[in-house]
Residue frames as a rotation matrix with the C-alpha (Angstrom) as fourth column:
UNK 1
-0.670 0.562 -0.485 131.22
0.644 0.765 -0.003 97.98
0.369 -0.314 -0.874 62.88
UNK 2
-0.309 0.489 0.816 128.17
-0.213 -0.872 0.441 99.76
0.927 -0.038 0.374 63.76
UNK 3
-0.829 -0.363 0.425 127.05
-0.452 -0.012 -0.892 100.58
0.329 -0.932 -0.154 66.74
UNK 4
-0.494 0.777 -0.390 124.30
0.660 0.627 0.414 98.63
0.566 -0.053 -0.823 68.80
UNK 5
-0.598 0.251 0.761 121.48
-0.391 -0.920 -0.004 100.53
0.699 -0.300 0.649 69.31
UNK 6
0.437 0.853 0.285 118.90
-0.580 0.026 0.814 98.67
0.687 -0.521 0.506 70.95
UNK 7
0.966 0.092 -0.240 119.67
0.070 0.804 0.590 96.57
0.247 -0.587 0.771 74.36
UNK 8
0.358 -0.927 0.110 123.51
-0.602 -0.320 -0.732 98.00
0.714 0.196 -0.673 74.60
UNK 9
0.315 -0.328 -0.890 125.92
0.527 0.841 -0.123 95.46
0.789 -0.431 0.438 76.65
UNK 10
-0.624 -0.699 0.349 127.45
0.247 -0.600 -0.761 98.54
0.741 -0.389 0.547 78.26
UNK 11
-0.387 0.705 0.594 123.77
-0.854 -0.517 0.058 99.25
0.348 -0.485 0.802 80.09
UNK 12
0.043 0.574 -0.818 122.90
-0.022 0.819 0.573 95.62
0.999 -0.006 0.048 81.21
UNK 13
-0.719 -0.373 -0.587 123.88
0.603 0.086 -0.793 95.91
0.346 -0.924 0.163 84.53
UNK 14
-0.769 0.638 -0.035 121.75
-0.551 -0.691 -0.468 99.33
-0.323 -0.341 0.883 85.29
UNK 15
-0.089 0.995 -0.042 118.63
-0.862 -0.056 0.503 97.84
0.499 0.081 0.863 83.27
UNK 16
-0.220 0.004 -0.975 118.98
0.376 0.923 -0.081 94.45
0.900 -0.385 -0.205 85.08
UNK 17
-0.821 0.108 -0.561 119.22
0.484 -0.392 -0.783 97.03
-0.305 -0.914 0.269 88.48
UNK 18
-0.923 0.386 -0.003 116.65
-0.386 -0.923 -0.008 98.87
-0.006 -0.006 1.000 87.39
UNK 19
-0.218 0.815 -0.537 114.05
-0.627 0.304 0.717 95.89
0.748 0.493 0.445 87.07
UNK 20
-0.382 0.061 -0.922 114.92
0.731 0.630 -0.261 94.55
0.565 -0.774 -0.286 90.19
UNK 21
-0.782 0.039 -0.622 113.86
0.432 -0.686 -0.586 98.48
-0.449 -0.727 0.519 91.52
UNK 22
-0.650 0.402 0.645 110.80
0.629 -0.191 0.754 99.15
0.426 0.896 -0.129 89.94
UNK 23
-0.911 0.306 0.275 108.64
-0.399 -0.490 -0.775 102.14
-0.102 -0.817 0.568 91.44
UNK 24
-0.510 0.812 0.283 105.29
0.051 0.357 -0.933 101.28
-0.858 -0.462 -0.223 92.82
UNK 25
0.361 0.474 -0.803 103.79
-0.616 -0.525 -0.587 102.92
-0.700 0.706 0.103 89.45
UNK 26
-0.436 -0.438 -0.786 106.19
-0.844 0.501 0.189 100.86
0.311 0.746 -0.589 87.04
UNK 27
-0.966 -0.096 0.241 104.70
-0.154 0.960 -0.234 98.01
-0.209 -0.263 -0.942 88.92
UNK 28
-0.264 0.964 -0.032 101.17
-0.033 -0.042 -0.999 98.60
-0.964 -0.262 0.043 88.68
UNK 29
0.409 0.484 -0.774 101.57
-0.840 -0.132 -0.527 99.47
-0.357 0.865 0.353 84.94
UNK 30
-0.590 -0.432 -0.682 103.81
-0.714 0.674 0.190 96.64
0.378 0.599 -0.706 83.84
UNK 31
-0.483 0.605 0.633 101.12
0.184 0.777 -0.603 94.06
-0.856 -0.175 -0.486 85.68
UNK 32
0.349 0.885 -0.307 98.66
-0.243 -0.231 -0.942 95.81
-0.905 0.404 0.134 82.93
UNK 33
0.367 -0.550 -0.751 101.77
-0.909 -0.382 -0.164 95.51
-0.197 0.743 -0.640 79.99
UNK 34
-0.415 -0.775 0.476 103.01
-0.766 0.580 0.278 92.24
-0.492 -0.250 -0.834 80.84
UNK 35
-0.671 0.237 0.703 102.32
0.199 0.970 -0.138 88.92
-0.715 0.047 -0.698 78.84
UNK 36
-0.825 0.369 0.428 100.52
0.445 -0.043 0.894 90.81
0.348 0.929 -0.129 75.72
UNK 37
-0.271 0.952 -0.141 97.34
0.687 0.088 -0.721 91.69
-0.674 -0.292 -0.678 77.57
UNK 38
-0.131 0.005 -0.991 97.43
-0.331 -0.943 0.039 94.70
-0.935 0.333 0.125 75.41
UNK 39
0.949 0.280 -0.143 97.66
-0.198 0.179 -0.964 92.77
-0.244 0.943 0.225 72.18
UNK 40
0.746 -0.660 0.094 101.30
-0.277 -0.434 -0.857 93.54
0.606 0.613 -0.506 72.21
UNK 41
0.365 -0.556 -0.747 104.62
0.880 0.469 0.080 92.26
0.305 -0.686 0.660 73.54
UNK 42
0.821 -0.124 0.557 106.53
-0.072 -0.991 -0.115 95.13
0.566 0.054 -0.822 75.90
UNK 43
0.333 -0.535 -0.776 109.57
0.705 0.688 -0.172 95.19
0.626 -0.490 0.607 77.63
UNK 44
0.924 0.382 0.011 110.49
0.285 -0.708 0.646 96.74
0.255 -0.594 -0.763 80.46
UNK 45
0.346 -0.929 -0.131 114.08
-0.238 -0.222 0.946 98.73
-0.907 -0.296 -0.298 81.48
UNK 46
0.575 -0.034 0.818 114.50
0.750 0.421 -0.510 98.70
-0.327 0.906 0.268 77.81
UNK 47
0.023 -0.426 -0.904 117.76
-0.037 -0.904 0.425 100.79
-0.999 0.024 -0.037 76.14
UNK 48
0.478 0.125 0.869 117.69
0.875 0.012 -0.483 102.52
-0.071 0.992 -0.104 72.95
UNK 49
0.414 -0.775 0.478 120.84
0.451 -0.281 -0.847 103.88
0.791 0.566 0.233 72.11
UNK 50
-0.394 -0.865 -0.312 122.33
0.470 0.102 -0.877 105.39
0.790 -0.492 0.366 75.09
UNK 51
-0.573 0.474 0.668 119.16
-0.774 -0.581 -0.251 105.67
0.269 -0.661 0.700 77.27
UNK 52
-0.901 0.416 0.121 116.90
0.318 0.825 -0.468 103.48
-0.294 -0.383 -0.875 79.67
UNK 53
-0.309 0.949 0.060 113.16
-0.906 -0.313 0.286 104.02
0.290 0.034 0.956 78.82
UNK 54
-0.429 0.084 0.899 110.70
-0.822 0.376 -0.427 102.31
-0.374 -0.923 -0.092 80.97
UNK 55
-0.158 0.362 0.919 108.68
-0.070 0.924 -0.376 100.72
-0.985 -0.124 -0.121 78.84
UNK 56
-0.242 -0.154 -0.958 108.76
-0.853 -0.437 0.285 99.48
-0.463 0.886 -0.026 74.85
UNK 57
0.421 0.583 0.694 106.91
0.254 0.659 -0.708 97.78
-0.871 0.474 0.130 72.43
UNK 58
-0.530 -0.750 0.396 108.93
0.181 0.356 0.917 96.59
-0.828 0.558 -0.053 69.30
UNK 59
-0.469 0.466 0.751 106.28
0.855 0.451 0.254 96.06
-0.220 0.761 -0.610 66.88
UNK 60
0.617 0.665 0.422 104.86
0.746 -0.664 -0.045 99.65
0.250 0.342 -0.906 67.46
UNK 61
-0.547 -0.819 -0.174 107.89
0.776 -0.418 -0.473 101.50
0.314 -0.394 0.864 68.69
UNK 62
0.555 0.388 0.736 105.84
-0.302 -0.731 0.612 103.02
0.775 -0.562 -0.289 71.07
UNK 63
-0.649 -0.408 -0.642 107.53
0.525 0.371 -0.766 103.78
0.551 -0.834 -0.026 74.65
UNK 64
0.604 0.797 -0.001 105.80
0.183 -0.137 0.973 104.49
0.776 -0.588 -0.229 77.73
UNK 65
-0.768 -0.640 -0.029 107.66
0.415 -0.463 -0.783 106.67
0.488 -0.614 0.621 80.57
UNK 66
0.605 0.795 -0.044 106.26
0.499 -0.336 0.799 107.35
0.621 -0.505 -0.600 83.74
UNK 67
-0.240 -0.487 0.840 107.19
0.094 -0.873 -0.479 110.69
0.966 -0.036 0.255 85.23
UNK 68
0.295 0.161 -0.942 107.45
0.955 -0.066 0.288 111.36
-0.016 -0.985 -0.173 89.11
UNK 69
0.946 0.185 -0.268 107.80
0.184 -0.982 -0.028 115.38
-0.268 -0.023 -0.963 90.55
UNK 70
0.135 -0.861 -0.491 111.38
0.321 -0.431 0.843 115.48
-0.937 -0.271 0.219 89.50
UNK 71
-0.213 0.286 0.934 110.58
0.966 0.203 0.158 115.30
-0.145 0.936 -0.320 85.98
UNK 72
0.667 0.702 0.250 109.60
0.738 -0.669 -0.091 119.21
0.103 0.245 -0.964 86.49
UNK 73
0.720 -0.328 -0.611 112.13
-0.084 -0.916 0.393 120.86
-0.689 -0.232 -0.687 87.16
UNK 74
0.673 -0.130 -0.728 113.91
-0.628 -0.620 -0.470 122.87
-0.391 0.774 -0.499 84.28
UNK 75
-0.487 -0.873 -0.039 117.43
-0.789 0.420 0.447 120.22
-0.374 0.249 -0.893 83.90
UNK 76
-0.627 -0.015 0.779 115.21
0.046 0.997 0.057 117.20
-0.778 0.072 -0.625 83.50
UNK 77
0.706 0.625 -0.333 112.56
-0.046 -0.428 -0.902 118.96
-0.707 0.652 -0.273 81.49
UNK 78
0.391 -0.582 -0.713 115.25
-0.692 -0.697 0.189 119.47
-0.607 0.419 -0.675 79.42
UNK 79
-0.694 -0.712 0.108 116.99
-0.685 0.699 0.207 115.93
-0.223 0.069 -0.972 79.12
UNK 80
0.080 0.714 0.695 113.42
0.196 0.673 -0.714 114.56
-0.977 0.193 -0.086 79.00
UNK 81
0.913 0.347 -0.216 112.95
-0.252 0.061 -0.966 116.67
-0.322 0.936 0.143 75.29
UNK 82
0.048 -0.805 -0.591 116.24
-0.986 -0.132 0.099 115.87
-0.158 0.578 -0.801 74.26
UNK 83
-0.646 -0.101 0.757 115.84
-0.261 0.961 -0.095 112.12
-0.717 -0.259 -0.647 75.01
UNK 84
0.056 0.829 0.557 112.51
0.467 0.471 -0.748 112.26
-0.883 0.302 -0.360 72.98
UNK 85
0.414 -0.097 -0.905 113.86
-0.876 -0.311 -0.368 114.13
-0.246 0.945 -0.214 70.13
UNK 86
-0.813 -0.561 0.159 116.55
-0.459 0.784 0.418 111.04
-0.359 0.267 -0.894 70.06
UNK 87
-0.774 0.087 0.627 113.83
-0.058 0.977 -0.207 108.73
-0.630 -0.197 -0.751 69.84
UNK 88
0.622 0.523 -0.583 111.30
-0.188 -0.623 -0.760 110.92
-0.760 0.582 -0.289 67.38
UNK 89
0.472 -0.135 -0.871 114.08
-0.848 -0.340 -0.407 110.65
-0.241 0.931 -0.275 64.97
UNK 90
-0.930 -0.363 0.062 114.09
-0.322 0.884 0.339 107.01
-0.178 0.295 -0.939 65.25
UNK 91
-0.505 0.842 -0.191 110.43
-0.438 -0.059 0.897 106.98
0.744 0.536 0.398 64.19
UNK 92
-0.480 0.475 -0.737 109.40
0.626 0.775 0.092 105.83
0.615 -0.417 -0.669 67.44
UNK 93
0.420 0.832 0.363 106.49
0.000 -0.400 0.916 107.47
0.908 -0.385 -0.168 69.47
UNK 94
-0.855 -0.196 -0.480 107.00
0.400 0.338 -0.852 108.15
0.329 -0.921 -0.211 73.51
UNK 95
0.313 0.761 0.568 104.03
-0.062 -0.580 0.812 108.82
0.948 -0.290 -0.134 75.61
UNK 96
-0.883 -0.467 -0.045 104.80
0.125 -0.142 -0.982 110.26
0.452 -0.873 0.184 79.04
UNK 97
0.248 0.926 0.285 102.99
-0.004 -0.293 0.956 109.94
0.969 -0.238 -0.069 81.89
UNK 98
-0.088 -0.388 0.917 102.32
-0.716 -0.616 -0.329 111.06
0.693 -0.685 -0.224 85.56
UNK 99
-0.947 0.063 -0.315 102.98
0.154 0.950 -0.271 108.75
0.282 -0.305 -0.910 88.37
UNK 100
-0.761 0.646 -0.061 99.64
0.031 -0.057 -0.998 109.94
-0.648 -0.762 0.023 90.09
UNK 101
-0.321 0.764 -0.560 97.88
-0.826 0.063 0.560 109.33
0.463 0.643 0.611 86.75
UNK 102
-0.370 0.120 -0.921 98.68
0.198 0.979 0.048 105.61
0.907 -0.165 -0.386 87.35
UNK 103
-0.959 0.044 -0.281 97.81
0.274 0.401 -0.874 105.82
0.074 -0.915 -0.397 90.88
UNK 104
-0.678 0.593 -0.434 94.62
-0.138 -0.683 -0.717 107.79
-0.722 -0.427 0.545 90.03
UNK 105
0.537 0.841 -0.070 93.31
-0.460 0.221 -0.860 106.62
-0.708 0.494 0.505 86.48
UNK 106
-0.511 -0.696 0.504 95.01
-0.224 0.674 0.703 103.36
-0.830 0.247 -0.501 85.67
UNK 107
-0.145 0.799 0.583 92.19
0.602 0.539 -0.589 103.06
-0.785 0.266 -0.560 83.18
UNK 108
0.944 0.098 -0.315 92.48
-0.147 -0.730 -0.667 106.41
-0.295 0.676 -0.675 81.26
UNK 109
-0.011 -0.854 -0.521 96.55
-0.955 -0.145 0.259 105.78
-0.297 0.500 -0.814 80.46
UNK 110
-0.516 -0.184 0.837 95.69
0.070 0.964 0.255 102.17
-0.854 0.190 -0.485 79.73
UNK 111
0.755 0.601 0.263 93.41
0.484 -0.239 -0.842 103.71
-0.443 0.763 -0.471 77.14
UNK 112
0.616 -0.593 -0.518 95.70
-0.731 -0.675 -0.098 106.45
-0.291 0.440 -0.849 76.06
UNK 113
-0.371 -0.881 0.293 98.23
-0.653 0.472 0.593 103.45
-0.661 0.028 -0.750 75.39
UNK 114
0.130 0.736 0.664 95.56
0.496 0.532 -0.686 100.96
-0.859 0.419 -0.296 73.90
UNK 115
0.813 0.513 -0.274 94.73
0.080 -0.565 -0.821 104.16
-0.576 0.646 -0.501 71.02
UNK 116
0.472 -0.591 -0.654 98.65
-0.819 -0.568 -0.077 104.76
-0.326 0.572 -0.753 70.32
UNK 117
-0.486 -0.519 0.703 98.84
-0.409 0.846 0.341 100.80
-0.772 -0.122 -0.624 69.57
UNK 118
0.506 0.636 0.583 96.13
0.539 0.295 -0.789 100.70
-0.674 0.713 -0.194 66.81
């Protein structure tokens, strides 16, 4: 039987906890993500294969990951490209962004997201 990759039963619990804990940033962008406004359905606390990734659109396997200052240092740097090789060699796109983009130009990553959806 093969394994399930997308939505694993083993991770419902965490992504169920993890939408009830969304950071200030995950909130601000999912208002902008939510209900198509984009054109597109996304979902949020979404796993693919044996990671959470914040946000994912099906129809374009594009994900969206918003990074906060821990994201820099060298272990996570790390686990970030390994996470996005995983998901590179499921033909799906990730674009990463800073939280203080969102807090600073919700308008330039809502573009930058907009472009990798055409």
């Amino acid at each position: 039987m093969q394994q399930r990759i997308f939505n694993s039963k083993n991770l419902l619990e965490k992504r169920k906890r993890l939408r009830h804990n969304l950071t200030p940033q995950e909130i601000i962008l999912w208002s902008r993500l939510k209900r198509e406004q984009l054109g597109c359905k996304f979902r949020r606390q979404h796993s693919i294969g044996n990671y959470i990734v914040d946000f994912y659109c099906p129809k374009k396997k594009l994900i969206v990951e918003l990074d906060g200052c821990q994201h820099k240092r060298e272990k996570d740097t790390k686990y970030d490209t390994k996470r996005t090789a995983y998901f590179e060699s499921l033909d799906i796109c990730v674009l990463r962004f800073w939280n203080n983009e969102v807090n600073e130009n919700l308008d330039g990553v809502i573009l930058k997201i907009e472009e990798n959806l055409k």
